[in-house]
C-alpha positions as CSV (number, residue, x, y, z in Angstrom):
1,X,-30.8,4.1,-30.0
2,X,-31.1,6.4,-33.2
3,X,-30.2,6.3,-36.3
4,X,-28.6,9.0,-37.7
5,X,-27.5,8.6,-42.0
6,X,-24.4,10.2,-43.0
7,X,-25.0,10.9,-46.4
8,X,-26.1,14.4,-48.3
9,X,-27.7,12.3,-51.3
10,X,-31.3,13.4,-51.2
11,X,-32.1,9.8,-52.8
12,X,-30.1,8.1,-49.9
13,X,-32.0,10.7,-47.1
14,X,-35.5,9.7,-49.3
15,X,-34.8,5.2,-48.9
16,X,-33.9,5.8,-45.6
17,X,-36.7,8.1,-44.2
18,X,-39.4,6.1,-46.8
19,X,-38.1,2.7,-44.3
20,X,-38.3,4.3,-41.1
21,X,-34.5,3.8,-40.5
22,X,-33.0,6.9,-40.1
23,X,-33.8,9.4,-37.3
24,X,-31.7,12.4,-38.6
25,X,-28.8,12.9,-41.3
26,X,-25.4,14.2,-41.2
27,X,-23.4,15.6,-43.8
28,X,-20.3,16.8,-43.8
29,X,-18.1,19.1,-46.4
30,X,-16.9,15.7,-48.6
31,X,-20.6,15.0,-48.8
32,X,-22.2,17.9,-49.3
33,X,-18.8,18.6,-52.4
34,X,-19.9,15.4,-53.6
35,X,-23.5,16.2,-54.3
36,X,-22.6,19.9,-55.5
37,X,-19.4,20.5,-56.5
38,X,-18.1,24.4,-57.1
39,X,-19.1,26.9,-54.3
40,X,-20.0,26.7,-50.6
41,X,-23.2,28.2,-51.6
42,X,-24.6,25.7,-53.7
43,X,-23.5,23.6,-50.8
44,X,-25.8,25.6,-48.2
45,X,-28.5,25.1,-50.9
46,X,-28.2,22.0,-50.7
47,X,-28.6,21.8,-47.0
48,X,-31.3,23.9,-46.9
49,X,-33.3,21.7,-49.4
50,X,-32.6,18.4,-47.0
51,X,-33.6,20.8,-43.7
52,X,-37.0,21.7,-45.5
53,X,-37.2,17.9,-46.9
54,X,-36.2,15.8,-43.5
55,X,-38.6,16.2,-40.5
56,X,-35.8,15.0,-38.3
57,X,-32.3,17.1,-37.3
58,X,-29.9,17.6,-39.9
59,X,-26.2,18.3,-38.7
60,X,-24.3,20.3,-40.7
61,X,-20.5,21.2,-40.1
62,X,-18.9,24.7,-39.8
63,X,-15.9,25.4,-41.8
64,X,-13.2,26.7,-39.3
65,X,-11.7,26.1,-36.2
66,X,-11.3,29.8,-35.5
67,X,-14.2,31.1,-32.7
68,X,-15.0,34.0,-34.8
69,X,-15.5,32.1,-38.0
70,X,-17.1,29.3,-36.2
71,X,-19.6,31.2,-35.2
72,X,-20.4,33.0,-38.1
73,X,-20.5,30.1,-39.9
74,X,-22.8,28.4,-37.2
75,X,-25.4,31.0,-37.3
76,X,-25.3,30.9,-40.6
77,X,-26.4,27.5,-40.6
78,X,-28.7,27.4,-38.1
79,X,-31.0,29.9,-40.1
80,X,-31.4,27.3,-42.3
81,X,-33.7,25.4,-40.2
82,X,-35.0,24.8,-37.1
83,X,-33.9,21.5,-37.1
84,X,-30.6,22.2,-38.4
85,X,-27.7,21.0,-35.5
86,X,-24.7,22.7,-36.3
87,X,-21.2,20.6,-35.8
88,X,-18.0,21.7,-34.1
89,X,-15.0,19.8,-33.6
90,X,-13.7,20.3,-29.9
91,X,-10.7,22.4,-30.0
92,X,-9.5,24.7,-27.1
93,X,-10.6,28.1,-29.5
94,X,-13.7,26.5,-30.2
95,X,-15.7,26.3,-26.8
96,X,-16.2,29.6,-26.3
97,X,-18.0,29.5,-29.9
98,X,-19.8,26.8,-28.6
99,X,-20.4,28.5,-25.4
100,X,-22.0,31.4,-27.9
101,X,-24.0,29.9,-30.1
102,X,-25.6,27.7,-27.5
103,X,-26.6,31.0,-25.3
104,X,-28.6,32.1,-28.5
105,X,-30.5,28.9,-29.0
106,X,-28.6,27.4,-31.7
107,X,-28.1,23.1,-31.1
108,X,-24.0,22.5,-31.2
109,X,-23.0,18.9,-31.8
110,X,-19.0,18.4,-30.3
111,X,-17.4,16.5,-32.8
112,X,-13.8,14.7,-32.1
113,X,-14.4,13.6,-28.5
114,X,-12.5,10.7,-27.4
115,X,-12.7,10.7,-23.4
116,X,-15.6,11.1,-20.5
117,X,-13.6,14.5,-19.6
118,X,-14.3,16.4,-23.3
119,X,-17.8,15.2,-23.4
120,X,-18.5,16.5,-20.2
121,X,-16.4,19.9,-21.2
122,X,-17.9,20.2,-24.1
123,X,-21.5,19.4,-21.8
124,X,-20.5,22.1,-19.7
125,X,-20.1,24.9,-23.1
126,X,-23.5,24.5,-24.0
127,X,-22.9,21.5,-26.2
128,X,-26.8,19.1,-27.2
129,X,-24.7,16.3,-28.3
130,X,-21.0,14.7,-27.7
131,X,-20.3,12.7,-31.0
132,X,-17.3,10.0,-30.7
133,X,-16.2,8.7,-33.6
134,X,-15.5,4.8,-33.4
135,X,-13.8,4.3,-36.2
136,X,-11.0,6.4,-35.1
137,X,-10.8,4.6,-32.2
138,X,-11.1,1.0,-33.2
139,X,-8.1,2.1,-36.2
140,X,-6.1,2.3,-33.2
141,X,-6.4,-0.9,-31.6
142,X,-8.8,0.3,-28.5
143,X,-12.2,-1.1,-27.8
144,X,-14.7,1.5,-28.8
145,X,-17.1,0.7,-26.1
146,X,-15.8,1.6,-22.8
147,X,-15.4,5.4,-24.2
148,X,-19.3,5.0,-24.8
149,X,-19.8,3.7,-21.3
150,X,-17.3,6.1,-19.7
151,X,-19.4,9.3,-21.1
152,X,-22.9,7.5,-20.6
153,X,-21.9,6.7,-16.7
154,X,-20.4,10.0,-16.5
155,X,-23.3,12.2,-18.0
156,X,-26.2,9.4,-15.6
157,X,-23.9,10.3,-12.5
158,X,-24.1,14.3,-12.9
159,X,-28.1,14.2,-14.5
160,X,-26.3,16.1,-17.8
161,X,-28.1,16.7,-20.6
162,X,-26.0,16.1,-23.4
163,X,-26.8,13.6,-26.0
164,X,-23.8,10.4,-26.3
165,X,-23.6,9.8,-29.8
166,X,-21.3,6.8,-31.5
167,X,-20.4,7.4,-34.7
168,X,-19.0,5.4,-37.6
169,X,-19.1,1.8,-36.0
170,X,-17.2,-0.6,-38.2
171,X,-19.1,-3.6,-38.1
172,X,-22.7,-4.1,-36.8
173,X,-21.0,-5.6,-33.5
174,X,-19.5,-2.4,-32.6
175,X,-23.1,-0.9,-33.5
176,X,-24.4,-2.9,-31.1
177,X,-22.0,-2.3,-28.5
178,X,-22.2,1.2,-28.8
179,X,-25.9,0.8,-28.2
180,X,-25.5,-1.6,-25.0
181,X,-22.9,0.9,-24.2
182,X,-25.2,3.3,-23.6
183,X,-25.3,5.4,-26.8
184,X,-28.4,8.0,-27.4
185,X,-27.3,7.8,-31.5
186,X,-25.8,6.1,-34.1
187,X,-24.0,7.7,-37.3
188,X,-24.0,5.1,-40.1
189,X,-23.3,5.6,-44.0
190,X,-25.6,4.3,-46.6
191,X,-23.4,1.5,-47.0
192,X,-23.2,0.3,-43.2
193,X,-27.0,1.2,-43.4
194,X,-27.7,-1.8,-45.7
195,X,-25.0,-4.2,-44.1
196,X,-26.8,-3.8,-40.7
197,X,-29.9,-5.7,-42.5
198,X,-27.7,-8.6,-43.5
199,X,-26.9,-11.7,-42.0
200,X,-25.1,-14.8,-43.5
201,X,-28.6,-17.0,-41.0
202,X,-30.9,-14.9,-42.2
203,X,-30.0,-15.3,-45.7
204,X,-30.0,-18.9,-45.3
205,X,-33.0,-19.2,-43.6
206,X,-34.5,-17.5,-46.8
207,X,-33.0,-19.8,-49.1
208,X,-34.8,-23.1,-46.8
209,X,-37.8,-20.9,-46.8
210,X,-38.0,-20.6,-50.9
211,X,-37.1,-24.6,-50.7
212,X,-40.3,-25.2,-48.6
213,X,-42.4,-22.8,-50.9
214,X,-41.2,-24.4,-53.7
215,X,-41.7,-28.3,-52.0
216,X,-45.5,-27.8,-51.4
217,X,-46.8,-26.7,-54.9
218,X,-49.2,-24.5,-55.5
219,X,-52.8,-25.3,-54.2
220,X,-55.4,-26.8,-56.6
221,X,-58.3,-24.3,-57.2
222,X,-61.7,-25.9,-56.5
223,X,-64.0,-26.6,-59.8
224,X,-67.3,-24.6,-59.7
């Protein structure tokens, strides 16, 4: 399963890509205002600065849920890069943007899907990628898994090429649940990033492993 960081902090994209751990970034408009604040186009700087940095996609959300302004805005962003996936939330007005964008080349991640049926709708408009968010689920009290499965069995049973992608997991069970589940990607933050290296064994093993180090001494160096 990939790894995709949710974060438009060149420093976070620059740990992350220097430790192998993330396979693509996403931003989204609270990220990219938190790195620049004022004016959408210091924002689109911004995002073409990570497009040119990262060797990996970088998703990067329209600003509308009008078609006409969706797909201005997601042409717009897809001339920032190559690798540049440009994310729409799956409203009714929006698939025939989707359907649009994907006829001229451009990579469209669905955002807000929640059931097998809009993945596979979303599939059908042209969509690369369905992205569920987990978080949104799990808030409610429902198992964030079997929506994984439900899409991945779906997408197996019809050979559709459309990329499952989990995103926000809350805890690094869900994470790995969402990758048992059959998820193709992962969106994490920085902060889940780091968590998912931790565990309460591991840092106890560490602390037996110093005690050992410190038991045996340090070796005597031979005389010449």
């Amino acid at each position: 399963m990939k790894i995709l960081l949710a974060s438009a902090s060149p420093a976070d994209v620059r740990w992350a890509a220097d430790h192998g751990l993330a396979d693509g970034v996403v931003t989204g408009p609270a990220s990219l205002a938190a790195e620049r604040p004022g004016e959408v186009g210091a924002q689109r700087e911004l995002l073409g600065e990570l497009a040119r940095a990262v060797n990996a996609p970088v998703y990067a959300s329209v600003a509308s849920v009008d078609p006409a302004d969706i797909y201005r805005d997601g042409r717009e962003l897809a001339r920032l890069g190559d690798n540049v996936v440009v994310q729409v939330p799956l409203v009714d007005d929006a698939v025939v943007a989707v359907r649009r964008l994907a006829g001229e080349g451009v990579r469209v991640a669905a955002t807000l899907v929640f059931s097998a049926a809009q993945a596979l709708l979303a599939a059908k408009a042209g969509a690369t990628s369905a992205v569920i968010p987990l978080d949104q689920l799990e808030a409610l009290g429902r198992d964030a898994a079997p929506a994984v499965a439900e899409v991945r069995a779906l997408f197996d049973r019809g050979d559709v090429e459309c990329d499952v992608v989990a995103a926000f997991p809350p805890t690094s069970a869900a994470f790995a649940a969402a990758g048992i589940a059959g998820a193709d990607a992962a969106v994490v933050d920085m902060r889940t990033l780091r968590a998912l290296l931790v565990h309460p064994l591991t840092d106890r093993g560490v602390d037996a492993f110093l005690r050992e180090i410190a038991a045996r001494g340090r070796p005597r160096i031979a005389s010449l």
